[in-house]
C-alpha positions in Angstrom: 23.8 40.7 44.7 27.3 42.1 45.9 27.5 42.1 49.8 30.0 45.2 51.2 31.1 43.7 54.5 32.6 46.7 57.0 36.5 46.6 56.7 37.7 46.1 60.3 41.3 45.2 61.7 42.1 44.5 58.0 39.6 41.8 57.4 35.9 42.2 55.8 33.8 41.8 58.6 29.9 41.1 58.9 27.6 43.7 59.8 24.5 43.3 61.9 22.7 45.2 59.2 22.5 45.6 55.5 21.0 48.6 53.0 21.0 48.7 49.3 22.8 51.2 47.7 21.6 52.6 44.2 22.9 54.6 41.1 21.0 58.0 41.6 21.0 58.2 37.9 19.4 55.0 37.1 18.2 53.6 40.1 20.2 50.7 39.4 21.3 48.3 42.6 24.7 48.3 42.9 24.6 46.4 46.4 24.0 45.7 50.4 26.2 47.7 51.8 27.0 47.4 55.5 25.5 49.7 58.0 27.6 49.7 60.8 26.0 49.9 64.6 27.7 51.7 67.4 29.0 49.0 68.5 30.9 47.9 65.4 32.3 51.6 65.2 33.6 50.7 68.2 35.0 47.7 67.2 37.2 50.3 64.4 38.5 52.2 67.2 39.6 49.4 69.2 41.3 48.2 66.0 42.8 51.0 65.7 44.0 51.8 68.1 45.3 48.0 68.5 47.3 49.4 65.7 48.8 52.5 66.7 52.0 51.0 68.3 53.0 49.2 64.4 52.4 52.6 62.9 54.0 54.9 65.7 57.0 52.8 65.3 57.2 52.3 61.3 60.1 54.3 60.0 58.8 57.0 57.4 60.0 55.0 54.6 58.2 52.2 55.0 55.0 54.4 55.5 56.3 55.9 51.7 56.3 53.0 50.5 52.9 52.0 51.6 51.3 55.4 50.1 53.7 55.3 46.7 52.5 51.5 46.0 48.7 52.3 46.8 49.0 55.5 44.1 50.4 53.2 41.2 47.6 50.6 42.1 45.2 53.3 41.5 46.6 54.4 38.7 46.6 50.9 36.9 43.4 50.2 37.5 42.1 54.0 36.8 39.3 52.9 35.1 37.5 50.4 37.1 38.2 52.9 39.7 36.3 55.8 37.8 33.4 53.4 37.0 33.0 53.2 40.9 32.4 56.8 41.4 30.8 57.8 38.2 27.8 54.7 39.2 27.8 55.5 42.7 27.8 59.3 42.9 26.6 60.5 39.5 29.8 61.9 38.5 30.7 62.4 34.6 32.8 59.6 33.8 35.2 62.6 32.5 35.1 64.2 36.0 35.3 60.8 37.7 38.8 59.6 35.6 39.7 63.5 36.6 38.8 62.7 40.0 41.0 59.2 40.3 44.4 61.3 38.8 44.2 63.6 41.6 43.7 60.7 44.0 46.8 59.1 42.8 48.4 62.2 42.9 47.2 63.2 46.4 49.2 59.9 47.9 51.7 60.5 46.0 52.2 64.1 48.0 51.3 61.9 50.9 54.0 59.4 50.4 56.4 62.5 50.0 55.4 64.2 53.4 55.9 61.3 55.1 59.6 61.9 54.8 59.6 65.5 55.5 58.1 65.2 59.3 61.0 67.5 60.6 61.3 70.2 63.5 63.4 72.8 64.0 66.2 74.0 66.6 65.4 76.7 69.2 68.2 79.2 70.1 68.1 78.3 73.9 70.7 80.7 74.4 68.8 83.5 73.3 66.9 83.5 76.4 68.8 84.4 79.6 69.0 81.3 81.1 69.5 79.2 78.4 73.1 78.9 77.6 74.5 75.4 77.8 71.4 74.2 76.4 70.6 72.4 73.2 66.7 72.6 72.6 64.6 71.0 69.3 60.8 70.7 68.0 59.5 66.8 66.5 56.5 66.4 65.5 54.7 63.1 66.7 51.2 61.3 65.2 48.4 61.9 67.1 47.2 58.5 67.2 43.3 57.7 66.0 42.0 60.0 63.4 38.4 60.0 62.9 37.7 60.6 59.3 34.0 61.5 57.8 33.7 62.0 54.5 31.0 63.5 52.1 29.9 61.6 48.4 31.1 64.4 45.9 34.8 63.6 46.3 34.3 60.4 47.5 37.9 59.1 46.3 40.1 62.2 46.6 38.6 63.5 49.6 38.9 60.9 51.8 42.8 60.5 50.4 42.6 64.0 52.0 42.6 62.5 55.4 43.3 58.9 55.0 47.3 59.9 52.9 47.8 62.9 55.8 47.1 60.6 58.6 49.1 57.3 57.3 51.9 59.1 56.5 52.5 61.0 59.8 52.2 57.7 61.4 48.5 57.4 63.0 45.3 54.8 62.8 42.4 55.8 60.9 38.8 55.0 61.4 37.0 56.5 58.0 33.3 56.6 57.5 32.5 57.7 54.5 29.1 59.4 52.7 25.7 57.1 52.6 26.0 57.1 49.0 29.7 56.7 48.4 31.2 53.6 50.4 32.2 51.6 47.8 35.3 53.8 47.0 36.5 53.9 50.6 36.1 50.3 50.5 38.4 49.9 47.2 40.8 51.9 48.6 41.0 49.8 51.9 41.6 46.6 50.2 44.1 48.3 48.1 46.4 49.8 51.0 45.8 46.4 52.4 47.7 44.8 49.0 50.7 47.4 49.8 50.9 46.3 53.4 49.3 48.2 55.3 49.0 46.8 59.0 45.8 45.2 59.8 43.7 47.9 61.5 45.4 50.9 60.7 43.1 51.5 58.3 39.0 51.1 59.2 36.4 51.8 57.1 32.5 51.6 58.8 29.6 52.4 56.5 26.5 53.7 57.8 24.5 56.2 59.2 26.1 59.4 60.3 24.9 60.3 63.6 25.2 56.7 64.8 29.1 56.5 63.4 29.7 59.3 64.1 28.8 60.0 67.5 31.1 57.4 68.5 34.0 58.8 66.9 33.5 62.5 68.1 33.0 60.7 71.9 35.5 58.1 71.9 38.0 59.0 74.3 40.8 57.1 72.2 40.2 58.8 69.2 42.5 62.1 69.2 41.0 64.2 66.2 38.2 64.3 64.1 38.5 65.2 60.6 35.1 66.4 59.1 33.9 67.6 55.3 30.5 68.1 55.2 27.4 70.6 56.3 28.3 74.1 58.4 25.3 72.7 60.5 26.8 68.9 61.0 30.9 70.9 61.8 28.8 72.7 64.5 28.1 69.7 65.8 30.8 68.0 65.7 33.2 71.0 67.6 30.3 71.2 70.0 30.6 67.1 71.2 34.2 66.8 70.6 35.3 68.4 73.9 39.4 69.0 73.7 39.6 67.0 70.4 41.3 68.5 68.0 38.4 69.2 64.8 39.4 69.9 61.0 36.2 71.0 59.6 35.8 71.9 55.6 32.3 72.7 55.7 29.7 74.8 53.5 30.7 77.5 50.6 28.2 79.9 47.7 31.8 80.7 46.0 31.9 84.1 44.3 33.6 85.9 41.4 34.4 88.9 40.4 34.6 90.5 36.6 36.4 93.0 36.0 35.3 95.5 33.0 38.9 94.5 32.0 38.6 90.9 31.5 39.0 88.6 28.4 35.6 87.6 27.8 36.6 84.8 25.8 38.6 83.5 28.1 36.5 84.2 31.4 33.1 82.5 30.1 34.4 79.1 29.7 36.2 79.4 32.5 33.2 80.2 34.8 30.9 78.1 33.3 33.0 75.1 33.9 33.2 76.3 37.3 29.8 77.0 37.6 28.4 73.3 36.1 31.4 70.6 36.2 29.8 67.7 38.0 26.1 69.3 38.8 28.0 72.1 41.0 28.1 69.4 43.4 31.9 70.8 44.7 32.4 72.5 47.5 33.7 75.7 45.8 31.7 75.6 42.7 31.1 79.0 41.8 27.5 80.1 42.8 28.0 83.8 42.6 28.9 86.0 40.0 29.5 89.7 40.2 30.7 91.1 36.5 31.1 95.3 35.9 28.1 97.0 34.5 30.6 97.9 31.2 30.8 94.4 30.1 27.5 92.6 32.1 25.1 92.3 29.1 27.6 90.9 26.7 29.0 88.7 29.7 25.4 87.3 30.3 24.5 87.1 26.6 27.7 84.4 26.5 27.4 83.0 29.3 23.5 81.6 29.0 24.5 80.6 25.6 27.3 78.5 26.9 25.2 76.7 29.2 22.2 75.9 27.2 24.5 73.8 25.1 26.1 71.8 28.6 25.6 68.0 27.8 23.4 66.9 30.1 22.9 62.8 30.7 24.0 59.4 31.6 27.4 59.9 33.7 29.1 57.0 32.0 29.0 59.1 28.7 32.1 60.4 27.4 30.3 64.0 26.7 28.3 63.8 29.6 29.5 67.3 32.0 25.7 67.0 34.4 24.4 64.3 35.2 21.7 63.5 38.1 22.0 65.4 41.4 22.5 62.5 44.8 18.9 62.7 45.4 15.3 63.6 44.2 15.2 65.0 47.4 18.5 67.9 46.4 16.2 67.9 42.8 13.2 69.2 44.2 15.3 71.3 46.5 17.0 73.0 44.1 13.7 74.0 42.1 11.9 74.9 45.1 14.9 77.6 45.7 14.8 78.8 42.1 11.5 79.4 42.5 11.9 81.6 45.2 14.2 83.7 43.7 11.7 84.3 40.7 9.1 85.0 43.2 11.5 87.4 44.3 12.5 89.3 41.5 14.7 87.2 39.4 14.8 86.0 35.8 15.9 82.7 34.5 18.3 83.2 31.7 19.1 79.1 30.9 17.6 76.2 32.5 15.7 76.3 35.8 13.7 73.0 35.1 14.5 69.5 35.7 15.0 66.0 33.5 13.8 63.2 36.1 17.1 63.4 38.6 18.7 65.9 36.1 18.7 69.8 37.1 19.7 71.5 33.8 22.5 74.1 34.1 20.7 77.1 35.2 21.5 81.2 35.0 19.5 83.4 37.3 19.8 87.3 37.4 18.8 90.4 39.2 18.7 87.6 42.3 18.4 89.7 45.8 21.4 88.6 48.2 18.4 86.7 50.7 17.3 84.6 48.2 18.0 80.9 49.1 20.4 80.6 45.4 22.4 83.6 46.3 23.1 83.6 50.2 23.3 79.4 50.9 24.9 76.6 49.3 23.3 75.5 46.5 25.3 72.1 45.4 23.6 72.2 42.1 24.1 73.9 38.6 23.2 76.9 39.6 24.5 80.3 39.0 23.7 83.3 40.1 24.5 86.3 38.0 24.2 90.0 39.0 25.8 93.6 38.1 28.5 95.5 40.0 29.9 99.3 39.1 33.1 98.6 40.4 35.6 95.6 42.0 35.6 97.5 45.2 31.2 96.9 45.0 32.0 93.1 44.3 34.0 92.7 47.3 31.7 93.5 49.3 28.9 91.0 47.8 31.5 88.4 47.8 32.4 89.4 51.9 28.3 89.7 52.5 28.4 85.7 53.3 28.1 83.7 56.2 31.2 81.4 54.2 34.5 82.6 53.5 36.4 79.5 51.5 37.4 80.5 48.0 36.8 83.2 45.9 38.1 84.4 42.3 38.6 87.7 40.7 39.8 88.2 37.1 41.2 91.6 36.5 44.1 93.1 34.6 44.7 95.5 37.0 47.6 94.3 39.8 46.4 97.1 42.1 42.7 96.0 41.8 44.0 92.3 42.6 46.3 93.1 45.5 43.5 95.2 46.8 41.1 92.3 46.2 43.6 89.2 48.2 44.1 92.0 50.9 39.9 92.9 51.1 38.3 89.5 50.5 37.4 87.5 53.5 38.1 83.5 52.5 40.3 80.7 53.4 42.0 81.2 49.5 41.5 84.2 46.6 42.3 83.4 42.9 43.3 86.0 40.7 42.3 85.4 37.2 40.9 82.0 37.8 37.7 80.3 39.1 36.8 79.9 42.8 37.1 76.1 41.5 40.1 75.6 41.4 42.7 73.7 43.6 45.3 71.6 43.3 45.9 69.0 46.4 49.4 70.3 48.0 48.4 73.6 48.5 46.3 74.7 51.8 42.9 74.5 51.3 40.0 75.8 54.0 37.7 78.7 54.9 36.7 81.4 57.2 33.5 82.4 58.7 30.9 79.1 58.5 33.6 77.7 56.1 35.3 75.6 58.3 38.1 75.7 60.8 42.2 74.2 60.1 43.7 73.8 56.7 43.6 70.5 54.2 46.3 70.2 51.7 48.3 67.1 52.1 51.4 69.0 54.2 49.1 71.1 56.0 46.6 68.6 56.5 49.9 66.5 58.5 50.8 69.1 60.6 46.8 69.1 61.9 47.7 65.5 62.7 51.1 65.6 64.6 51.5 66.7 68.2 54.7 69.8 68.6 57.0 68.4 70.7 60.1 70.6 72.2 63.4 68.9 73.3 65.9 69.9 75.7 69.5 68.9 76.1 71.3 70.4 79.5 74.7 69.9 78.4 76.5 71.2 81.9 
């Protein structure tokens, strides 16, 4: 049996405690994973932070470097890679080889940043006052960043924090998800193989309150960088004191149809928005709000598309859902749909489970309280219901506690500009999913959505202190 040591100062190291980590879609052992005390999370920090001075003072093309060699390891060994997330988090194999190409991609961005930490120069004599003056803005690493991670992304996510924070110059303690550690750990011994200095990169498995109540409290961590549950984030900003917090947290993304739209276009777009890995993304679209003129024919499609989803083993080529992380999220996700039937709604595909498998489901007529329609459901489930105009959908899509990406598809560029000024989220997509993103451009919500932006550059600038510099010349 494999034994996943905790990845401390650059070295595997022991843990006091050991639990065994299993394939939620065949119950398979894949190994003891270390579970990390409080005590050996402090041990990261202190290794960390033992670290800071090599990476404060590492010239941004050495940290390039670093970041450009980790990506083409990744990318050579894509495969065996993808096999770690598909077994440990369920994921397609498809969406899992997906997954790794943005990863290499998203340290690639990273590797670029690090050569573009630049300021800017203040006019000092525009200010009376200020003549004979020379005056500039650097930006500066923080130092420790405390990065938590969730198991649906578990490679590209935490390249989300880990490529931001290495290549602005800080330390890093990461914990990632219960279910997802062994990709953190892959990618530690791989930044160790392009140099990385021991320490500046820790990875501590284990329970999250324990973890990460040290990180949140340590006084020598400097920001905390959290993706995960509005409810956790609320924590987390509540503990953290004058830390700084990034917090990408909970989202029931929305879309609009306009009577206007391409319906053979829009369907397959939505429903691989709506169903790509189980739903299990943070803007998998949840919601859909399609004009009365084409709903019928819209919802006709649509359930026909996804009763013929492939449903199965993740490691299957054609496999798009697999099992959901838990039987836990399985009987969750029923228990919600039947709620909604209770309340009114009809199932139009789906609504019953294989073992760990929820098959891609279609509710309509939902009301907005019902669980499906008004939380996040993380799960292949898609809500469905009638609007008489764009300007009706808006306000559905704004009647959310969440606010991180929605979509509208319209041929109209008056209805559109109308829609980016009128929606309330962190991003709007005009004739696309809520789904989609591509990792250097801002990413983060309103509302219960989160706080701060991700997106390798703006994810950097989270991570650097503003410093301003001035020259008396007289």
């Amino acid at each position: 049996m494999k034994k996943q040591h905790l990845f401390i100062g650059g070295k595997p190291t022991e843990s006091v405690d050991y639990k065994t980590l299993q394939a939620p879609y065949s119950g398979e052992t894949l190994a003891e994973v270390s579970s990390a005390s409080a005590e050996e999370a402090e041990a990261a920090v202190a290794a960390a932070v033992q670290a800071g001075k090599a990476m404060r003072q590492m010239p941004a093309h050495q940290r390039a470097d670093i970041l450009y060699k980790l990506s083409s390891m990744l990318e050579e060994r894509k495969e065996e890679a993808a096999r770690i997330i598909a077994l440990e988090a369920a994921k397609p194999i498809t969406a899992a080889l997906a997954e790794v190409d943005r990863t290499v991609e998203t340290y690639r961005f990273a590797a670029e940043e690090a050569k573009r930490l630049t300021g800017e120069t203040v006019p000092m004599d525009a200010a009376k006052g200020g003549e004979g003056r020379i005056g500039y803005t650097m930006r500066q690493p923080l130092g420790v960043i405390g990065a938590i991670t969730p198991f649906n992304f578990p490679m590209n996510l935490v390249a989300h924090k880990v490529g931001p924070a290495l290549a602005a110059g800080n330390t890093i303690v990461l914990k990632p998800a219960e279910q997802t550690p062994l990709s953190s750990y892959y990618i530690a011994n791989l930044l160790q193989e392009a140099g990385l200095p021991d320490g500046a990169l820790n990875v501590v498995s284990g329970d999250g309150k324990t973890i990460g109540d040290v990180l949140v409290e340590h006084p020598r961590v400097a920001h905390i960088t959290f993706t995960g549950s509005p409810a956790v984030g609320t924590s987390i900003r509540s503990k953290a004191g004058l830390k700084r917090v990034t917090l990408e947290l909970g989202s029931n993304a929305a879309v609009i149809v306009d009577k206007d739209a391409d319906l053979n276009k829009v369907v397959p777009r939505c429903v691989t928005g709506a169903f790509t890995y189980q739903g299990q993304v943070c803007i998998s679209l949840q919601r859909i709000y399609v004009h009365r003129d084409i709903s019928e024919e819209f919802i006709r499609r649509f359930a026909e598309a996804a009763k013929q989803v492939v449903v199965g083993d993740p490691l299957s080529p054609d496999t798009v859902v697999s099992a959901l992380i838990t039987s836990k999220d399985v009987q969750r996700t029923l228990d919600w749909i039947e709620e909604a039937k209770q309340a009114g709604a009809e199932v139009a595909a789906g609504g019953q489970a294989e073992g760990g498998i929820l098959r891609p489901t279609v509710l309509i007529n939902v009301p907005r309280d019902a669980k499906v329609s008004c939380q996040e459901v993380f799960a292949p489930i898609v809500v469905i219901n009638t609007v008489d105009s764009v300007k009706e959908g808006i306000e559905h899509v704004n009647d959310s506690i969440y606010g991180l990406q929605a979509g509208v598809f319209t041929n109209d560029i008056h209805t559109a500009l109308q829609a980016v000024d009128q929606i309330e989220a962190g991003g709007v997509m005009i004739n696309d999913i809520p789904t989609f993103r591509v990792d250097h451009t801002p990413y983060g919500g309103v509302k219960q959505s989160g706080i701060g932006r991700e997106g390798v550059k703006y994810a950097v600038e989270e991570m650097t202190e503003l410093k301003f510099v001035m020259f008396n010349k007289g």
